[in-house]
VEXDREN-2710 file (C-alpha; in Angstrom, 1 decimal):
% VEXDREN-2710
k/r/px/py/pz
1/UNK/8.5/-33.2/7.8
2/UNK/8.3/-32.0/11.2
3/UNK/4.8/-29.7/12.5
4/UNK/6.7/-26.3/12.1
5/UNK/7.3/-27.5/8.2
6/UNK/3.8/-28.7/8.4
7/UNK/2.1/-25.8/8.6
8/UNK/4.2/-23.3/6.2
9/UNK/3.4/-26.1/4.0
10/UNK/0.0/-25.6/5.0
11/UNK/0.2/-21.9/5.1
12/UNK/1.6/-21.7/1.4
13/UNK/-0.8/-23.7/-0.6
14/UNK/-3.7/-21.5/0.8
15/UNK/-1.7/-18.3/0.7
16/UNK/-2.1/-17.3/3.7
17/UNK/1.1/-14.8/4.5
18/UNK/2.6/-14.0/8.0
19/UNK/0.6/-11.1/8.1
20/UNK/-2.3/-13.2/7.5
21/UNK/-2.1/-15.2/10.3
22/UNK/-0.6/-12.6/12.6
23/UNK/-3.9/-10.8/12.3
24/UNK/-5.7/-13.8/12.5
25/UNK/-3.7/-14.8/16.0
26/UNK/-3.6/-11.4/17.2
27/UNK/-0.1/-10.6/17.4
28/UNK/3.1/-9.2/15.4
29/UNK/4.4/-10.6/12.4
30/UNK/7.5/-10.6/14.0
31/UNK/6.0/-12.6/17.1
32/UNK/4.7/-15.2/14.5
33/UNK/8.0/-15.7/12.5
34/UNK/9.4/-16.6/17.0
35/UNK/6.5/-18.7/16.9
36/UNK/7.5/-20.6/13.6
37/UNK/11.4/-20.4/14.5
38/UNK/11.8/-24.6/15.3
39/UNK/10.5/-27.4/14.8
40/UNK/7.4/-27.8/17.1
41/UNK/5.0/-25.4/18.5
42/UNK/7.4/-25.0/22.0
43/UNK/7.6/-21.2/21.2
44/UNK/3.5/-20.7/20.9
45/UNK/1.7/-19.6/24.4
46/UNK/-1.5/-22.2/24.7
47/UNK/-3.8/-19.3/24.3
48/UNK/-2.6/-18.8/20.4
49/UNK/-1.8/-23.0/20.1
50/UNK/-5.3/-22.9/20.6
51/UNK/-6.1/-20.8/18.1
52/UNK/-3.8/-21.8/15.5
53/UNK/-5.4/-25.6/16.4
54/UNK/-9.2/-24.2/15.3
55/UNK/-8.1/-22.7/12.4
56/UNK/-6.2/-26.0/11.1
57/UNK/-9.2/-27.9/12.6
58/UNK/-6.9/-30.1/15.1
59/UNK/-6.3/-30.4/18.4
60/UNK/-2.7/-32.0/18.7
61/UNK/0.8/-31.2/16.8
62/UNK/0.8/-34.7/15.6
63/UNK/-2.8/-34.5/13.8
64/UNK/-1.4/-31.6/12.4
65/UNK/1.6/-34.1/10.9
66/UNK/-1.1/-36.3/9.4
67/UNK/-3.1/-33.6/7.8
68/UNK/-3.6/-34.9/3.9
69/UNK/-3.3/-31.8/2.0
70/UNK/-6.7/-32.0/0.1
71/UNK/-8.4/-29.1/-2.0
72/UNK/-11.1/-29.1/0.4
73/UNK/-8.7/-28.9/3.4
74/UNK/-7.0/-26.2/1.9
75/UNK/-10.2/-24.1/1.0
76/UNK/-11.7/-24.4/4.4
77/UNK/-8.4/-23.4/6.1
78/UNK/-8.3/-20.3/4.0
79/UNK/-11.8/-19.4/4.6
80/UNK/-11.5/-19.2/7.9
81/UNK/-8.6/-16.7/7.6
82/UNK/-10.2/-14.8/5.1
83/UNK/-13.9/-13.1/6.6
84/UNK/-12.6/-9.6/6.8
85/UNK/-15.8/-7.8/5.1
86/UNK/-14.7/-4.1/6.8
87/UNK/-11.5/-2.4/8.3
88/UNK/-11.5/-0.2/11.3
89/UNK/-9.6/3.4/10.9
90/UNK/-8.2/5.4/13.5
91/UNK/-11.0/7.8/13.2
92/UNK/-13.1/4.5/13.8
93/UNK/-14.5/5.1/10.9
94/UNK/-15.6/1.6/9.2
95/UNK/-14.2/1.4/5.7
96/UNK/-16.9/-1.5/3.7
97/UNK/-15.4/-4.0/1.4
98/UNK/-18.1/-5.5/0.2
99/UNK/-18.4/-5.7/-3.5
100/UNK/-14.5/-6.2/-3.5
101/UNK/-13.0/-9.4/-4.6
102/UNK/-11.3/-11.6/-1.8
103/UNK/-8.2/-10.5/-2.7
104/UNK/-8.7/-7.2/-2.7
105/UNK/-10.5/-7.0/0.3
106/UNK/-7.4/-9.0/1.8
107/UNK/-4.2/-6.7/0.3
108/UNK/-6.3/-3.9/1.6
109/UNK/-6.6/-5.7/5.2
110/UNK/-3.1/-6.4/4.8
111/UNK/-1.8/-2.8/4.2
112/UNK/-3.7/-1.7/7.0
113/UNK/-2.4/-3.9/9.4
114/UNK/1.4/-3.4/8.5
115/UNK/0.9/0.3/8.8
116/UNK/-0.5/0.3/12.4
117/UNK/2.4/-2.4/13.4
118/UNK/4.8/0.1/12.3
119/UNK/3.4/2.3/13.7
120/UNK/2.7/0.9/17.1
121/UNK/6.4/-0.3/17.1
122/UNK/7.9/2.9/16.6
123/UNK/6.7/5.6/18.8
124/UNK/9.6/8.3/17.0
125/UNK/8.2/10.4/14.3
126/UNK/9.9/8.4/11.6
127/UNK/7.2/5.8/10.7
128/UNK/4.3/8.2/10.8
129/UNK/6.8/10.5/8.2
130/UNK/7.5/7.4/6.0
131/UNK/3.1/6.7/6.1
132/UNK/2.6/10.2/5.3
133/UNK/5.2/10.0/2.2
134/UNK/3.6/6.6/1.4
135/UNK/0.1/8.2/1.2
136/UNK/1.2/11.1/-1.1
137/UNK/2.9/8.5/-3.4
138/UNK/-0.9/6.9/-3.2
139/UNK/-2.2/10.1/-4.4
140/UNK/0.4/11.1/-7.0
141/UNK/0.7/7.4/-8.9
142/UNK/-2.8/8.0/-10.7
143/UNK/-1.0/11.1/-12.7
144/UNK/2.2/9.6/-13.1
145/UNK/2.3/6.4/-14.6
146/UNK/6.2/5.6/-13.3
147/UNK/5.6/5.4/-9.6
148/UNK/3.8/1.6/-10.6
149/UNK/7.2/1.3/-12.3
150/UNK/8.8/2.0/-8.9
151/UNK/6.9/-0.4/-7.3
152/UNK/7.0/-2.9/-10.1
153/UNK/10.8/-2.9/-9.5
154/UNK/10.8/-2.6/-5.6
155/UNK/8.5/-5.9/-5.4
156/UNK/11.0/-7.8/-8.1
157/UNK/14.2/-6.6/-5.9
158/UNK/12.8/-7.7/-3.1
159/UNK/11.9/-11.8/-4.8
160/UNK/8.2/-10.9/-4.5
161/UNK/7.8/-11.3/-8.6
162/UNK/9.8/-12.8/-11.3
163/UNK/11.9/-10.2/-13.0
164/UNK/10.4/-10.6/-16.4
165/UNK/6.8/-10.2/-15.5
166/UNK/5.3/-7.3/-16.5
167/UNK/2.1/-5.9/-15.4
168/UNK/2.4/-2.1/-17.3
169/UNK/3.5/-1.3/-20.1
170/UNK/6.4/-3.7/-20.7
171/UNK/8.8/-1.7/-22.9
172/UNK/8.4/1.3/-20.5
173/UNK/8.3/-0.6/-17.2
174/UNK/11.5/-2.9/-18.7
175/UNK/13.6/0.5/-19.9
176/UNK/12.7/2.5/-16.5
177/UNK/13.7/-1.2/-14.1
178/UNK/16.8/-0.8/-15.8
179/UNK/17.8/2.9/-15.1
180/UNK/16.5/2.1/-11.7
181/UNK/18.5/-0.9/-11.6
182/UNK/22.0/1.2/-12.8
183/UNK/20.6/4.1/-10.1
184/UNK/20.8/1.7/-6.9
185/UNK/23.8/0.2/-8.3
186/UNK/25.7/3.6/-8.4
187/UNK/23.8/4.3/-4.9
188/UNK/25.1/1.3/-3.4
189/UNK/28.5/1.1/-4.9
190/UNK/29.5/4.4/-3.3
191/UNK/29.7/5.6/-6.4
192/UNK/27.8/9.1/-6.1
193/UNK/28.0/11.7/-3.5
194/UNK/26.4/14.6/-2.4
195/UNK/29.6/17.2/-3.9
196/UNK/29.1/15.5/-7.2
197/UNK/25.4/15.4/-7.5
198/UNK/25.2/18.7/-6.0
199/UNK/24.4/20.6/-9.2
200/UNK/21.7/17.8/-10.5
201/UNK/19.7/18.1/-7.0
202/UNK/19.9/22.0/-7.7
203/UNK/18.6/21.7/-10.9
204/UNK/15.6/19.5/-9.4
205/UNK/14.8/22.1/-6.5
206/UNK/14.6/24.7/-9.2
207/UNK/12.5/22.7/-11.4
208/UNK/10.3/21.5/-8.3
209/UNK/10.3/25.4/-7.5
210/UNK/8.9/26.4/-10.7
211/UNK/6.4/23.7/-11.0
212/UNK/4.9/25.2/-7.7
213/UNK/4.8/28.5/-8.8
214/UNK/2.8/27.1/-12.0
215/UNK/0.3/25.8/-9.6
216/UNK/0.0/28.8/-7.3
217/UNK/-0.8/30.3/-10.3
218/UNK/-3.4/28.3/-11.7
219/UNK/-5.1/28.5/-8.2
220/UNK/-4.7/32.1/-8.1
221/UNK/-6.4/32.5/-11.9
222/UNK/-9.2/30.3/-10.6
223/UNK/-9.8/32.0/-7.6
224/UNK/-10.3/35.3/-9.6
225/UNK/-12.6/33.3/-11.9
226/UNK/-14.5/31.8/-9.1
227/UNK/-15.0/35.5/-7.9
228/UNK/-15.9/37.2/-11.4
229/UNK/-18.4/34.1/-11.9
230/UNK/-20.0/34.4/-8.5
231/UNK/-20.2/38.5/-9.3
232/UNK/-21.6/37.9/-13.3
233/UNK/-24.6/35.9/-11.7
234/UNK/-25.4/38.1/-8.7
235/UNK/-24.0/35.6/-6.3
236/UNK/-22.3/35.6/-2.6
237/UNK/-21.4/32.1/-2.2
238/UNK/-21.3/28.5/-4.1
239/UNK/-23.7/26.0/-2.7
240/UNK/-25.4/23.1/-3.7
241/UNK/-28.1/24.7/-5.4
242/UNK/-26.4/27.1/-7.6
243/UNK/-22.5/25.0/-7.8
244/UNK/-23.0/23.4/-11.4
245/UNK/-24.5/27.0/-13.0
246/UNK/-21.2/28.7/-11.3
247/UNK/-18.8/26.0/-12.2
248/UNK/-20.3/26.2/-15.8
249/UNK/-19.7/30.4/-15.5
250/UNK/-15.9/29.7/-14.1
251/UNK/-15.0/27.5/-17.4
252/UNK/-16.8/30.5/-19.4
253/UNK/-14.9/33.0/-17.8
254/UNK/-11.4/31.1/-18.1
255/UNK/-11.9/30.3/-21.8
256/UNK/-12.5/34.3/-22.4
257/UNK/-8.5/34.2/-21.9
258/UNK/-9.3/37.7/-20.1
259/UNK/-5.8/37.3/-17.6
END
């Protein structure tokens, strides 16, 4: 096993990812993977050598060789990657993590770091369009239960899971993989177009259409009950002194059917 071997050996047993370490050595995933491309540490400037030396607690490539991989080794090696209690924003607002479990307070530290990486790496307006879409799919999976099945899938497709675990609802999360699975298949097989799914994507925009009307119009009925609420109690405004007696007024008003 040569040193390169070594340490994704290393790496592995105290799941520490790429991303991990990139953070941890202050550069790219992609710079790490050049790094890791061999079978010594030729590719690695001293600067991040010597880094990568303190956090397997070494100071040559050949102690690194001899490293027995004990469950105390592997514990302190993993501690020392993972101390992230807060992440920075580009507001620089601090975000806490206390309270979070390790691993949450890591996949959190990890999302945030792949999204400013692709970011920083393409200046176009393309990855701050596909972090926008990504953020609405955030806000829309807690009402609809089949974006987890999208992800579900996308992580097994891409060898992250096994294809037979299940963390949802298995019969719906195996029945939805599957017309996923025949969707991509026809996707990728050439075997749809946009002349003969012309008439389905019509049929979407209008139901997509009408679904926004619904909800201009259940902002519009609450505006109006917002209004007659704020009138019926002699009021100019909503505030915090007066928000829960108006709120209480609005559901009043709406359940009086009056429009």
């Amino acid at each position: 096993m040569n040193v390169v071997e070594k340490i994704n050996a290393i790496l592995k047993k105290a799941n520490i990812s790429k991303v991990n370490l990139a953070k941890y050595l202050g550069v790219s995933r992609q710079m790490v993977y050049n790094y890791l491309d061999g079978e010594d540490l030729s590719n690695v400037p001293n600067e991040k050598c010597q880094l990568l030396y303190k956090l397997l607690n070494v100071k040559s490539e050949q102690e690194i060789i001899d490293i027995e991989l004990t469950t105390e080794y592997i514990e302190e090696v993993g501690n020392k990657i993972f101390t992230s209690k807060k992440v920075t924003t580009q507001k620089d607002e601090i975000i806490e993590l206390n309270g979070l479990k390790k691993e949450e307070q890591e996949v959190i530290s990890d999302i945030v770091f792949i999204l400013k990486e692709m970011l920083n790496e393409d200046k176009s307006k393309t990855s701050l369009t596909t972090m926008t879409y990504f953020y609405h799919f955030l806000q829309a999976m807690s009402n609809t239960k089949e974006l987890k099945y999208i992800l579900g899938y996308v992580s097994k497709a891409a060898g992250y899971i096994k294809p037979l675990d299940f963390a949802y609802d298995e019969e719906h999360q195996y029945v939805f993989e599957s017309i996923l699975y025949s969707a991509m298949t026809l996707y990728s097989n050439g075997g749809a177009s946009r002349t003969k799914l012309a008439e389905s994507h019509k049929r979407w925009e209008m139901e997509l259409a009408r679904k926004n009307e619904e909800k201009l119009s259940r902002t519009q009925e609450l505006n109006t009950a917002k209004v007659m609420a704020l009138k019926e109690l002699g009021y100019t405004e909503i505030n915090e002194k007066n928000a829960s007696e108006v709120f209480d007024k609005i559901a009043e008003i709406q359940s009086r059917n009056l429009y």
